[in-house]
C-alpha positions as CSV (number, residue, x, y, z in Angstrom):
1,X,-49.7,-6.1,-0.4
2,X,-53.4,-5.0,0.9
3,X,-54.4,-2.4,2.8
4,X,-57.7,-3.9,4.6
5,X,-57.5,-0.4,6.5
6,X,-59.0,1.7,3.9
7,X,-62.7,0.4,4.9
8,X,-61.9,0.6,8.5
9,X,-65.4,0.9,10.6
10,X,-65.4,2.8,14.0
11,X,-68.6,2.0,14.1
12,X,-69.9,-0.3,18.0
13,X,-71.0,-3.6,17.4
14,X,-74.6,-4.1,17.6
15,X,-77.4,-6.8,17.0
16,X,-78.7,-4.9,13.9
17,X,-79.1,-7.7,10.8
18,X,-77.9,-7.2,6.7
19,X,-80.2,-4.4,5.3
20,X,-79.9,-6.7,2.5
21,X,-82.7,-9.0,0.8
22,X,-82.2,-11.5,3.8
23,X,-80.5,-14.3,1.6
24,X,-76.9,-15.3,3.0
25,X,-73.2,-16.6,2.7
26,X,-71.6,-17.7,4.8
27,X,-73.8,-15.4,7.4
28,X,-73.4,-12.5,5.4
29,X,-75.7,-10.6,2.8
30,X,-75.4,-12.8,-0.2
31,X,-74.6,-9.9,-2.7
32,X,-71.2,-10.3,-0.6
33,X,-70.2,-13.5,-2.7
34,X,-70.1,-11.2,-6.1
35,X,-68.2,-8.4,-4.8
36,X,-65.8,-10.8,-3.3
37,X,-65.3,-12.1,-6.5
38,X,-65.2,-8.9,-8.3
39,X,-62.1,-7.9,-6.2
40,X,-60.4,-11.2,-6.6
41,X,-60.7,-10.6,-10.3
42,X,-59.4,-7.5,-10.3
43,X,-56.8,-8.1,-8.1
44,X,-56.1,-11.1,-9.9
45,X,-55.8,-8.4,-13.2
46,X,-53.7,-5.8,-10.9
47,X,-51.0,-8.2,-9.3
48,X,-50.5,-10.2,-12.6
49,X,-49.8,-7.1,-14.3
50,X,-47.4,-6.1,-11.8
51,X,-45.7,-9.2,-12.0
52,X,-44.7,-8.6,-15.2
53,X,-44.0,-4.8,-15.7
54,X,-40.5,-4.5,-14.4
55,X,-39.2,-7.3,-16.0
56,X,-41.2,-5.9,-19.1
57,X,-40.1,-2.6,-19.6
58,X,-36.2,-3.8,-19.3
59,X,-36.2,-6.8,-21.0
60,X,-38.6,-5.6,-24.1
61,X,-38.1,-2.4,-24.0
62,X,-34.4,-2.6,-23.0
63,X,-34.9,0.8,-20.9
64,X,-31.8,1.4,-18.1
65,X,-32.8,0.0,-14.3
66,X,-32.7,4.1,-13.7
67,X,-35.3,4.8,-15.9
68,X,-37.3,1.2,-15.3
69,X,-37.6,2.3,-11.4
70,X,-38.6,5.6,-11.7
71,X,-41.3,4.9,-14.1
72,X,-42.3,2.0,-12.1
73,X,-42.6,4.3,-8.9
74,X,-44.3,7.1,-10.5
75,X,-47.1,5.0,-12.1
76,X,-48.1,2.8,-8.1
77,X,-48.0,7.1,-7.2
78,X,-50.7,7.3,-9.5
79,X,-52.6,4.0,-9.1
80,X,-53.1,5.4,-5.1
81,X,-53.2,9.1,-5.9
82,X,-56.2,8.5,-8.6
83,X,-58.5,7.0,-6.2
84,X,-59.1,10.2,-4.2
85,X,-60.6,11.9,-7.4
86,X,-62.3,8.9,-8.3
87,X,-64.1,8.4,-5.1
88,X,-65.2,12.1,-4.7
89,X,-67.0,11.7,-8.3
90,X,-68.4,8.6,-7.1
91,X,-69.9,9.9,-3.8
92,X,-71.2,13.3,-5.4
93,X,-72.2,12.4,-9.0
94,X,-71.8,8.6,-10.6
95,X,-72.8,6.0,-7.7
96,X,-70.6,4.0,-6.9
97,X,-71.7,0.8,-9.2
98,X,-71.0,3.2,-12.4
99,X,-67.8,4.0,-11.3
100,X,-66.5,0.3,-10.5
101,X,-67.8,-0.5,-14.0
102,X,-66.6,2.3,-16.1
103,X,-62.7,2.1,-14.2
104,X,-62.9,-2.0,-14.8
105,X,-63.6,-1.1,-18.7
106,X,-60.7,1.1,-18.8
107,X,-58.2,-1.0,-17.1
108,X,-59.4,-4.1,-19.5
109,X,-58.6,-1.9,-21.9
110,X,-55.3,-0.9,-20.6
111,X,-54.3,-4.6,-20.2
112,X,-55.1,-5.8,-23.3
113,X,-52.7,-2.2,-24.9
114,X,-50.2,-3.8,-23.1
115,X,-50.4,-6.8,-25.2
116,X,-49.1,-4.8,-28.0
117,X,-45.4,-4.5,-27.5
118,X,-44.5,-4.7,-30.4
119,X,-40.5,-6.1,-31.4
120,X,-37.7,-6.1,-28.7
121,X,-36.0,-2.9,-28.8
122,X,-32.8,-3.3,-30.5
123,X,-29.6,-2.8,-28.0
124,X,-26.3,-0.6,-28.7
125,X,-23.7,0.9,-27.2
126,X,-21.7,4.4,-28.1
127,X,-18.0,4.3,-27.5
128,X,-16.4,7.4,-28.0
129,X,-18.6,8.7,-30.3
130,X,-19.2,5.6,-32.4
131,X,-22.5,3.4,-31.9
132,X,-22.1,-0.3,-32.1
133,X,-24.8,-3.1,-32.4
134,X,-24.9,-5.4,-29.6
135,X,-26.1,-8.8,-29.8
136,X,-27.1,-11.3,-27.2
137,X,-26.7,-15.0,-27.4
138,X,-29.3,-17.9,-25.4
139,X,-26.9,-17.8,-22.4
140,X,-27.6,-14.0,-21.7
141,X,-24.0,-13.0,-22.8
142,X,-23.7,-9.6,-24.6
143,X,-21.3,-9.3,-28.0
144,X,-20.8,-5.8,-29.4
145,X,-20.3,-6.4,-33.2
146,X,-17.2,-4.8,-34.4
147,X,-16.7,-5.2,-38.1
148,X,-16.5,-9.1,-38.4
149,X,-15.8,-9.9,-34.9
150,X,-18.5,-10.3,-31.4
151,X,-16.4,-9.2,-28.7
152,X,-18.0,-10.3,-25.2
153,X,-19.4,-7.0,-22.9
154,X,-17.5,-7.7,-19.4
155,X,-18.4,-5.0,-16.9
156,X,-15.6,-4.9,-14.2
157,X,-15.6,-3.7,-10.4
158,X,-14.1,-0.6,-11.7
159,X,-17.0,0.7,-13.6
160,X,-14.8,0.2,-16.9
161,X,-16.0,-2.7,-19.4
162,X,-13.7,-4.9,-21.1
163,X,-14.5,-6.2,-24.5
164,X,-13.3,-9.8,-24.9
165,X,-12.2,-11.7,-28.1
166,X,-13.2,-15.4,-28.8
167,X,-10.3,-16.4,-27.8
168,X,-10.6,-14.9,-24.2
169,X,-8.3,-11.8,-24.4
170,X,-9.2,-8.8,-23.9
171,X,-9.4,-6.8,-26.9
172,X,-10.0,-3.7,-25.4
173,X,-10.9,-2.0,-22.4
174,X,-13.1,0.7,-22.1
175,X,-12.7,3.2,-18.9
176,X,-15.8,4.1,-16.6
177,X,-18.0,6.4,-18.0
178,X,-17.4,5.4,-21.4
179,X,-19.6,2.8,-22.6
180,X,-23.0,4.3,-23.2
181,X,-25.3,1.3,-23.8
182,X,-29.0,2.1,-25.0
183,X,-31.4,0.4,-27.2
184,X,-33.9,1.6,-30.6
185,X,-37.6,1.4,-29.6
186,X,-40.9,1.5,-31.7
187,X,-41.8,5.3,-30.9
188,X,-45.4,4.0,-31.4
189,X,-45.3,1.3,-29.4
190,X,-43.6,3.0,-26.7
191,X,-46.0,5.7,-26.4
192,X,-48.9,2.7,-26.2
193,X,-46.8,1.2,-23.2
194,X,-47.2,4.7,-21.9
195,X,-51.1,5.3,-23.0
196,X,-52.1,1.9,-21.4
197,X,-50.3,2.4,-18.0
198,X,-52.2,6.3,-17.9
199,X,-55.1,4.3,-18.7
200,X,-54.7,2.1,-16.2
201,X,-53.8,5.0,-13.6
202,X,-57.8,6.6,-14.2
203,X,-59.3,3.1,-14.4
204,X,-57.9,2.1,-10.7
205,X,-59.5,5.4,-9.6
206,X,-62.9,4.8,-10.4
207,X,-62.4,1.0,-9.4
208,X,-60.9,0.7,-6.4
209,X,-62.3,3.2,-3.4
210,X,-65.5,2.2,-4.5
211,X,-66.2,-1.3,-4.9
212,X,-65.0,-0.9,-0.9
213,X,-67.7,1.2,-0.8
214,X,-70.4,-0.9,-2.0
215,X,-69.4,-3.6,0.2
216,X,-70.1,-1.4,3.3
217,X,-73.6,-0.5,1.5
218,X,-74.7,-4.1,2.5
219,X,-74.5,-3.5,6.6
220,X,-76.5,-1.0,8.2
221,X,-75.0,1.4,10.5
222,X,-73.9,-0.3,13.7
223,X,-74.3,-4.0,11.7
224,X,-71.5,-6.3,13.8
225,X,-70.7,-8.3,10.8
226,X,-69.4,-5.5,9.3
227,X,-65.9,-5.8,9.9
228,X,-66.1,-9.2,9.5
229,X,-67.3,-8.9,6.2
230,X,-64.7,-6.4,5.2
231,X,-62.0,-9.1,5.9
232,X,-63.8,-11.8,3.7
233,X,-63.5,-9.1,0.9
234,X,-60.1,-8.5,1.2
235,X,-59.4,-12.0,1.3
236,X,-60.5,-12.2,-2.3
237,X,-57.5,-9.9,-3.2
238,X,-54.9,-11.9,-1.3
239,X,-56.7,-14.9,-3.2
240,X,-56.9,-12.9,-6.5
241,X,-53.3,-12.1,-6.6
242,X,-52.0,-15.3,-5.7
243,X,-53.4,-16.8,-8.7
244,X,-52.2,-14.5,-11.6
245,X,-48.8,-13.8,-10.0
246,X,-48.0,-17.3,-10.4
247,X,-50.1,-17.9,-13.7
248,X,-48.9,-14.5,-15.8
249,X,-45.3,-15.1,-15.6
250,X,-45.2,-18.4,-16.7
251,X,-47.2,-17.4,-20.0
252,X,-45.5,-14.7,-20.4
253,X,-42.0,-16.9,-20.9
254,X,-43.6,-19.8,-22.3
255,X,-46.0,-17.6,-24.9
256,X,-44.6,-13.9,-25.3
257,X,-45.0,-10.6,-22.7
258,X,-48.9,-10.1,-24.6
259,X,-50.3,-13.9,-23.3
260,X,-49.2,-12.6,-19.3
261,X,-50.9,-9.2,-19.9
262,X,-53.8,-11.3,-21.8
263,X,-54.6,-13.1,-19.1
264,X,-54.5,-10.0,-16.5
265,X,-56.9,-8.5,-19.0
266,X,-58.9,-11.5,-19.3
267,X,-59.2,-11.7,-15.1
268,X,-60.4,-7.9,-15.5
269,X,-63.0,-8.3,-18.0
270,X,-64.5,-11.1,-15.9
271,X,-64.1,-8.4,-12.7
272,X,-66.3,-6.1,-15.4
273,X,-68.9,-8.8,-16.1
274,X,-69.7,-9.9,-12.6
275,X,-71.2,-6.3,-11.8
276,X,-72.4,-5.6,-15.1
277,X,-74.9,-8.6,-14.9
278,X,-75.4,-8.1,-11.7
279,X,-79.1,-7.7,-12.6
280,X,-81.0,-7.7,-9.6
281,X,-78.6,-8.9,-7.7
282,X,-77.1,-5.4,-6.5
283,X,-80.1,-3.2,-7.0
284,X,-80.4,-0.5,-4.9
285,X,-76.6,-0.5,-4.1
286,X,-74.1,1.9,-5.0
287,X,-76.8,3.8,-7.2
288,X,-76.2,7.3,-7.8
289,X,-76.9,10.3,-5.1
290,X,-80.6,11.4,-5.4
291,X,-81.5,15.1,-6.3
292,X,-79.4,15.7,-8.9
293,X,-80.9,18.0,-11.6
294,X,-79.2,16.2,-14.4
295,X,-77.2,13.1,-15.2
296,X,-73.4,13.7,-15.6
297,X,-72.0,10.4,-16.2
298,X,-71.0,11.2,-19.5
299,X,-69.5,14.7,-19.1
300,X,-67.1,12.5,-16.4
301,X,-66.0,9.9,-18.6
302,X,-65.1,12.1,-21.2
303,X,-63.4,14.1,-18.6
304,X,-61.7,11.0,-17.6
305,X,-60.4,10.0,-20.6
306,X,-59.2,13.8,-21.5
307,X,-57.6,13.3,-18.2
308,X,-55.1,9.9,-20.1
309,X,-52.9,12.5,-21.9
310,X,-52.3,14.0,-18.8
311,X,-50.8,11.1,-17.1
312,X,-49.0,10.3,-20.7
313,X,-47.5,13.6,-20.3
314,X,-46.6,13.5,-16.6
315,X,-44.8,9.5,-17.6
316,X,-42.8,11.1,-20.6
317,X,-41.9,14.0,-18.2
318,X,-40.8,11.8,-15.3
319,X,-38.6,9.4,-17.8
320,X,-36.8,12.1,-19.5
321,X,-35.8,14.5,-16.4
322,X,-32.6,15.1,-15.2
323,X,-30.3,13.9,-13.1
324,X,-29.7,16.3,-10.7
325,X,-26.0,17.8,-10.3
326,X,-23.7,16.4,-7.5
327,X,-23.6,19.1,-4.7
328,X,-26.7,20.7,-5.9
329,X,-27.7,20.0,-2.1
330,X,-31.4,19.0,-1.4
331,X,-33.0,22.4,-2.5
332,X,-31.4,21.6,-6.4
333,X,-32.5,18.3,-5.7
334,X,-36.4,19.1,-5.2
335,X,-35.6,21.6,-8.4
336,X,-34.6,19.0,-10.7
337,X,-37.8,16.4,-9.7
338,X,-39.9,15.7,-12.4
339,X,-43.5,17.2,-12.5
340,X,-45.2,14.4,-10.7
341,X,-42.3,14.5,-7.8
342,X,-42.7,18.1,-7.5
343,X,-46.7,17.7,-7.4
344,X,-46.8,14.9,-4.7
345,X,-44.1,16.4,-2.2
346,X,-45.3,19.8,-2.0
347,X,-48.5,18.5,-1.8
348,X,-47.6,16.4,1.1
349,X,-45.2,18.9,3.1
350,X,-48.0,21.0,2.8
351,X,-50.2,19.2,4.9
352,X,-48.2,18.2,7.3
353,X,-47.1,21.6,7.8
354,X,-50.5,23.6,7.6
355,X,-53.0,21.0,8.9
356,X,-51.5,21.1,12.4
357,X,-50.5,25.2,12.2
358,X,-54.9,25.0,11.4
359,X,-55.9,22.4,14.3
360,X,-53.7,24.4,17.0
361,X,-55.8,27.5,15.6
362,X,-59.7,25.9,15.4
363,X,-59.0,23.2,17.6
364,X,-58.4,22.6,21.6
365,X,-55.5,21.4,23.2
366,X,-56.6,17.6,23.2
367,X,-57.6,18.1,19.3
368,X,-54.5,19.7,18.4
369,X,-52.6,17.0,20.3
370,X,-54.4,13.8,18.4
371,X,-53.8,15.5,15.0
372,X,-50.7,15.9,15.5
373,X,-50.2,12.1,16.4
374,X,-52.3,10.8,13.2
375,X,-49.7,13.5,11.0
376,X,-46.5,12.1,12.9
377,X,-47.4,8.0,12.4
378,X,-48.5,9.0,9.0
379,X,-45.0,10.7,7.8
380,X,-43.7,7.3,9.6
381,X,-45.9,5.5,7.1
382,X,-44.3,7.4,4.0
383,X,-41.1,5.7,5.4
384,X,-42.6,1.7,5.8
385,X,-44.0,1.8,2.2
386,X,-41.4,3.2,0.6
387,X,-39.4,0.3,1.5
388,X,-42.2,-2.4,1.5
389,X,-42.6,-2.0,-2.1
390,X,-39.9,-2.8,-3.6
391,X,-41.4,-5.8,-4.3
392,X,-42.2,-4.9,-7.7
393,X,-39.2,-2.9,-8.5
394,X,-35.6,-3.9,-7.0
395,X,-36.7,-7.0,-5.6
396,X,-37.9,-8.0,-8.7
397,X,-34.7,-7.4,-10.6
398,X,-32.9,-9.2,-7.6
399,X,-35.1,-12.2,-8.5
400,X,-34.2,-12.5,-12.0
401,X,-30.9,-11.7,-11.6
402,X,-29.1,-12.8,-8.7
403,X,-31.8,-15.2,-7.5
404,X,-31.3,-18.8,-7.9
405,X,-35.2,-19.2,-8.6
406,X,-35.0,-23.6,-7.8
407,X,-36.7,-25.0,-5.6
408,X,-35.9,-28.2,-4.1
409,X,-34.5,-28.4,-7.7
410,X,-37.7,-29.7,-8.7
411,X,-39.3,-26.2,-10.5
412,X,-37.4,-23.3,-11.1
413,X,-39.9,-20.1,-10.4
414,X,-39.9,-17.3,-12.6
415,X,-38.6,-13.9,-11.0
416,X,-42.0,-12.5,-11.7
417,X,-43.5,-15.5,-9.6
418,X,-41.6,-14.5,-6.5
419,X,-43.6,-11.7,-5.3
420,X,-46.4,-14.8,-4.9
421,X,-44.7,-15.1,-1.4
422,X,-46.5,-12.0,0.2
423,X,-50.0,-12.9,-0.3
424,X,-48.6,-16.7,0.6
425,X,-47.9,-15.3,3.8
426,X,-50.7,-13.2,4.7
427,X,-53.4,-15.5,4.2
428,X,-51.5,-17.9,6.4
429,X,-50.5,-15.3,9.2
430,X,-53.8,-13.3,9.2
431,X,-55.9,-15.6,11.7
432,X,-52.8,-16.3,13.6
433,X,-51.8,-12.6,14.2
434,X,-56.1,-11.9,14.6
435,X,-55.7,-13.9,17.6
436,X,-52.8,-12.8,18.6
437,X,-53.9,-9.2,19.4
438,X,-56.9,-10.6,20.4
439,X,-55.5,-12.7,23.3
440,X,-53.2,-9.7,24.2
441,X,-56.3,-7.2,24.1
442,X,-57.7,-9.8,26.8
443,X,-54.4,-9.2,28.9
444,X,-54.1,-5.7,28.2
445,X,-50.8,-6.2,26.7
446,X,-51.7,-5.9,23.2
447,X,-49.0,-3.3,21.4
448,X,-50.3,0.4,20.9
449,X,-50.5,1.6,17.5
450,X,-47.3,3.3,17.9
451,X,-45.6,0.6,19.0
452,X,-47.1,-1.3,16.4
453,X,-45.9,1.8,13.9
454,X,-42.2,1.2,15.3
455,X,-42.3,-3.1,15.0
456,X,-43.4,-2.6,11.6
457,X,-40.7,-0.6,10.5
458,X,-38.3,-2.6,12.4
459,X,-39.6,-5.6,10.4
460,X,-39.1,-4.5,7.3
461,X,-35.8,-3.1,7.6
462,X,-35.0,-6.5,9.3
463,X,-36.2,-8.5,6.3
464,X,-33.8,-6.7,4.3
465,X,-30.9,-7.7,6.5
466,X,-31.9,-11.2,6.4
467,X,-31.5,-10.7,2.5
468,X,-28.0,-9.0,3.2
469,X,-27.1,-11.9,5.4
470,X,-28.5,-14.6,2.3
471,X,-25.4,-12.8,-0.2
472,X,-22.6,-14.1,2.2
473,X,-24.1,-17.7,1.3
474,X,-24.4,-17.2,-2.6
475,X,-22.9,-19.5,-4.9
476,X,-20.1,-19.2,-7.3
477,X,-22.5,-17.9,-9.7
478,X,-23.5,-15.1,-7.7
479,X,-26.9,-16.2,-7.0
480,X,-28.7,-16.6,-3.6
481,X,-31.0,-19.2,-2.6
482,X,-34.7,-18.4,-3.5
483,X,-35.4,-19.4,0.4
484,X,-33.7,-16.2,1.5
485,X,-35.8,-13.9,-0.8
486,X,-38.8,-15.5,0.7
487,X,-37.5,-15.4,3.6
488,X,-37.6,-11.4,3.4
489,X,-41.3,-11.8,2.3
490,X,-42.0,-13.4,5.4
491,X,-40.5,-11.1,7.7
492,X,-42.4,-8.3,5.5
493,X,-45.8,-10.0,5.4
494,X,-45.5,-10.1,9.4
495,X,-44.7,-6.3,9.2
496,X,-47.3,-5.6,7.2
497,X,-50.1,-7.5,9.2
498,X,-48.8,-4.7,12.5
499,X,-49.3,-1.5,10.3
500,X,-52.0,-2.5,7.8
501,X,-55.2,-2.7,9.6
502,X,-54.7,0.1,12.0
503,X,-53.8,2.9,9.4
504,X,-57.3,4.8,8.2
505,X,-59.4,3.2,11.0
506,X,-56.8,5.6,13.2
507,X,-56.9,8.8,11.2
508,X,-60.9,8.4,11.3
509,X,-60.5,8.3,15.6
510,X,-57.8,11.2,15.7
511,X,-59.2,13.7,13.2
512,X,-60.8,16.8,13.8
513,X,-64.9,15.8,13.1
514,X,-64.9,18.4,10.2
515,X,-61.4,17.2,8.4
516,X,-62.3,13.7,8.6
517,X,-62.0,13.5,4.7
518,X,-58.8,15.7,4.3
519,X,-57.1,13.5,6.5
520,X,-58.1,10.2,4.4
521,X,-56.7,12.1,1.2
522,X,-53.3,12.9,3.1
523,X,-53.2,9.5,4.1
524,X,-53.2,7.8,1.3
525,X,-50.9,11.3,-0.1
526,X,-48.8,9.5,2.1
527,X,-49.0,6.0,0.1
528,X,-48.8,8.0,-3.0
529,X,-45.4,9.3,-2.0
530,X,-44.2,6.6,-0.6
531,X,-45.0,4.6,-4.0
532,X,-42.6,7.4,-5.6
533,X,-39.9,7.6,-3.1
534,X,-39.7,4.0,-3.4
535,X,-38.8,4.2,-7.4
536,X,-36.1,6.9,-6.1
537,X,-34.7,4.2,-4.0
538,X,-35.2,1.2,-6.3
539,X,-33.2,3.4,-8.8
540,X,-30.2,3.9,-6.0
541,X,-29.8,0.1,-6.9
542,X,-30.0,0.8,-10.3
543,X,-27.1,-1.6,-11.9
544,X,-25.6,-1.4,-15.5
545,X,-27.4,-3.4,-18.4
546,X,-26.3,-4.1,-21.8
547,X,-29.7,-5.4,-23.7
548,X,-31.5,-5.6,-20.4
549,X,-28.9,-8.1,-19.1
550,X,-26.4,-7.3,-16.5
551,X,-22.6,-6.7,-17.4
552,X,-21.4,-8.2,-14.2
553,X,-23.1,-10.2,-11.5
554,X,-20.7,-10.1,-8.9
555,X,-21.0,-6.0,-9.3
556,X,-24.8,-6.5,-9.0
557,X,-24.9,-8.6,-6.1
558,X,-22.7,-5.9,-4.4
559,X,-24.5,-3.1,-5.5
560,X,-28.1,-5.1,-4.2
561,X,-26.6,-5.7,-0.9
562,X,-25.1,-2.8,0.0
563,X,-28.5,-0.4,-1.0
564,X,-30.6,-3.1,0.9
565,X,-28.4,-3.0,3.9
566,X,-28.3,0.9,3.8
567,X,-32.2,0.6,4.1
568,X,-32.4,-2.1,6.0
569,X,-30.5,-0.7,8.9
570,X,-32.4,2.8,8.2
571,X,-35.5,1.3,8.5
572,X,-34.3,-0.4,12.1
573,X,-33.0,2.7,13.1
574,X,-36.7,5.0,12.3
575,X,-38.4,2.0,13.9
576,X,-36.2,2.6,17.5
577,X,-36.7,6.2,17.1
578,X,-40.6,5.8,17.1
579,X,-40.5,3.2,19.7
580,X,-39.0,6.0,21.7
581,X,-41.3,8.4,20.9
582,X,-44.1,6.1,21.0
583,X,-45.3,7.1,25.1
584,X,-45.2,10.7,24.0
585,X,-47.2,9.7,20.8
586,X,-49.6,7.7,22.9
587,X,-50.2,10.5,25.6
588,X,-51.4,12.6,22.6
589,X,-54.3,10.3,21.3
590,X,-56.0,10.6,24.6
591,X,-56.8,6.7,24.7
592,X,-58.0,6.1,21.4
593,X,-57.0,2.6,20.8
């Protein structure tokens, strides 16, 4: 879920105290108490949001799981592509402090357009030419209304559908490819869905890298409480999350889709407030550089919110492309992406293709060899996230529909709720695997980052298998037990805690002095794709819905586990591979650890 790597210090420890006003918490510079909660709040906004948007955009908007995924994927692109612009504006114009309160005033903003939904979209289906209403009961169950009759929508293992009469024949079948089922939206609400997740995109960009930023502002240089710190921060997003991801989806069945996104807003504005009154409190942190001639705050927030549209534009573009032509072969593949695909993978296979050709031409041959390390374990990064976050997408849509969500039949979750098991598990493996490493460091037997690389990739594709396994065990109603989905978070939290800490704090050891920043952009490039590749996938799994219900469960139990064991054993399979290559990989970064 976190990536506590993005404030990674190299810095040595030393006895240097807080340059802060000498007032403390919990042995740190008191000002770290409000940031703390800042990020909690924000994360608290974030994760409850994301808790909700799947589920949201196919059950009140009705769209298809093929167009819910890839819009899904291509906004979490965004939300990490954003942060590299925001950050640069930050360092060279705004401050930091300005930044984190004009991006938390956007994404209040953005929260609370997401309230506005409007009506459900009205399903129908087109058979042959003709469009018929379709109407669903309390139980879920689909009826296409055909004159005076509600024939029942049963999707079969053939693709075809079967439309059954109230007295349990089948009134007519009709054959794969046939039954095109699709739903009327508000236009305007729609494009507000659309406005408020663009909104959202440029708000995160201004937020995120630099509230991180801040936080490092309170240490001086060489400060050995530093790191320390940093992990109390990110604790607060672990703790934010945990809240709204289990708060937002139960107002959000019990009230309506706008009292979840309400209270994500309400979480933000309180994120807003804590540094806006700040007062004082944060003087002299995060203030804008000195010696500029003039002030350009306001130029860059109109920029930014000229810069909406944009995102509106690339959203609309993404949802309506094309599917690309069977044995168009991969070139006719790349042709047909969307804008934003087209953007982030030739962006990416860019760099990994001209920043090495560059280092082997500046560089020696030990700098040529350590870049080339941090660009192979970060293409292997593209390949864990990808897969790690389906959480929000196909996991999701496994919860809610071939999940049995009791526990101890005592309180049924909601689907949203189930992505609640991630930050469960890292706040309760954190200090165990902290001591772990620590105790191997001791030995000299702790993992390398490599090999760390290749367990966490193994991990997650395991944690899908374990899933697969779970489907051999589900009931007649085609439902697994909730402990085997949590089960998978577990395995993926563990996973995470071997790849998460290690990534920038790496890139910052193996980079060439003078492309220190480029390689930070490309990694988190690499997030960016992988948040988009994972859509692509999520949409592999895409099932058939009729009013944003499924047609057949057995169909999408089989169509779940048979993508998630594809990937699964992928994902093993990449992880064995870098294992292998990990010695070669570790002779290349000249013992940086």
């Amino acid at each position: 879920m976190v990536n506590p790597d993005a404030d990674a210090t190299t810095e040595p420890a030393s006895p240097h105290v807080s340059r802060s006003d000498g007032d403390t918490w919990f042995g740190h510079p008191r000002q770290l108490a409000r940031l703390f909660s800042t990020e909690a709040m924000e994360r608290f906004g974030y994760y409850g949001m994301r808790a909700l948007l799947t589920l949201y955009l196919t059950q009140h908007f009705l769209f298809s799981d093929q167009t819910t995924n890839g819009l899904y994927g291509g906004f979490t692109a965004l939300v990490y592509l954003t942060p590299l612009v925001g950050g640069l504006l930050a360092d060279r114009y705004l401050g930091s402090k300005k930044s984190v309160k004009f991006g938390a005033i956007l994404m209040s903003i953005a929260y609370f357009t997401l309230c506005f939904g409007g009506q459900t979209a009205k399903p129908y289906a087109v058979i042959d030419g003709s469009r018929y209403e379709v109407v669903i009961d309390d139980a879920k169950q689909q009826y296409l209304v055909d004159g005076a009759q509600k024939l029942a929508i049963k999707g079969q293992e053939d693709g075809s559908v079967a439309l059954v009469a109230p007295d349990g024949s089948v009134a007519r079948t009709v054959a794969k490819g046939g039954f095109k089922a699709d739903a009327d939206r508000d236009p305007f609400h729609t494009t507000l869905m659309l406005v408020a997740l663009s909104l959202l995109t440029v708000g995160n960009g201004f937020f995120k890298p630099n509230i991180s930023t801040i936080v490092g502002a309170l240490y001086a240089p060489g400060d050995r409480r530093r790191d320390a710190g940093f992990t109390i921060f990110y604790m607060g997003i672990n703790l934010g999350s945990l809240g709204s991801q289990f708060l937002c989806p139960i107002l959000a069945v019990a009230f309506g889709w706008w009292a979840g996104f309400g209270l994500a807003a309400i979480g933000m504005l309180v994120s807003w407030a804590l540094i806006q009154f700040a007062g004082e409190k944060l003087a002299g942190y995060g203030e804008p550089p000195e010696g500029q001639e003039k002030d350009r705050a306001l130029l860059i927030y109109a920029c930014a919110l000229a810069a909406v549209p944009v995102g509106w534009f690339l959203f609309v573009n993404l949802m309506n492309s094309p599917v690309p032509e069977a044995g168009a072969g991969f070139l006719g593949y790349l042709f047909s992406l969307p804008l934003m695909g087209k953007v982030l993978f030739g962006t990416f296979l860019a760099s990994v293709i001209l920043i090495p050709l560059w280092a082997l031409k500046v560089g020696n041959r030990v700098e040529f060899q350590m870049m080339m390390a941090s660009i192979v374990l970060i293409v292997f990064n593209v390949v864990f996230w990808t897969l790690f976050e389906q959480a929000g997408s196909s996991l999701t849509l496994f919860a809610d529909r071939n999940t049995d969500l009791w526990i101890f039949g005592l309180y049924k979750m909601e689907a949203g709720q189930t992505q609640i098991f991630n930050p469960i598990c890292i706040v309760l493996l954190a200090p165990f695997f902290s001591i772990l490493w620590n105790a191997l460091g001791r030995r000299g037997l702790e993992p390398s980052i490599p090999i760390k690389f290749a367990i966490a990739l193994a991990g997650v594709g395991l944690g899908f298998l374990a899933l697969v396994w779970g489907t051999n065990f589900a009931g007649a109603d085609f439902k697994v037990s909730i402990w085997w989905l949590a089960l998978l978070y577990l395995i993926h939290s563990m996973a995470e805690l071997c790849i998460s800490p290690v990534g920038l704090s790496m890139i910052t050891k193996l980079s060439i002095a003078r492309v220190v920043g480029l390689m930070m952009g490309v990694w988190f490039l690499s997030i960016s794709c992988a948040q988009y590749v994972a859509g692509i996938v999520a949409q592999v799994a895409s099932v058939e819905t009729v009013g944003g219900q499924v047609t057949n469960l057995k169909v999408s139990l089989e169509t779940y586990a048979g993508v998630f064991q594809t990937i699964g054993l992928a994902s093993v399979a990449i992880g064995a591979v870098l294992l292998v290559l990990s010695p070669v990989i570790k002779k290349w970064m000249h013992g940086v650890q």
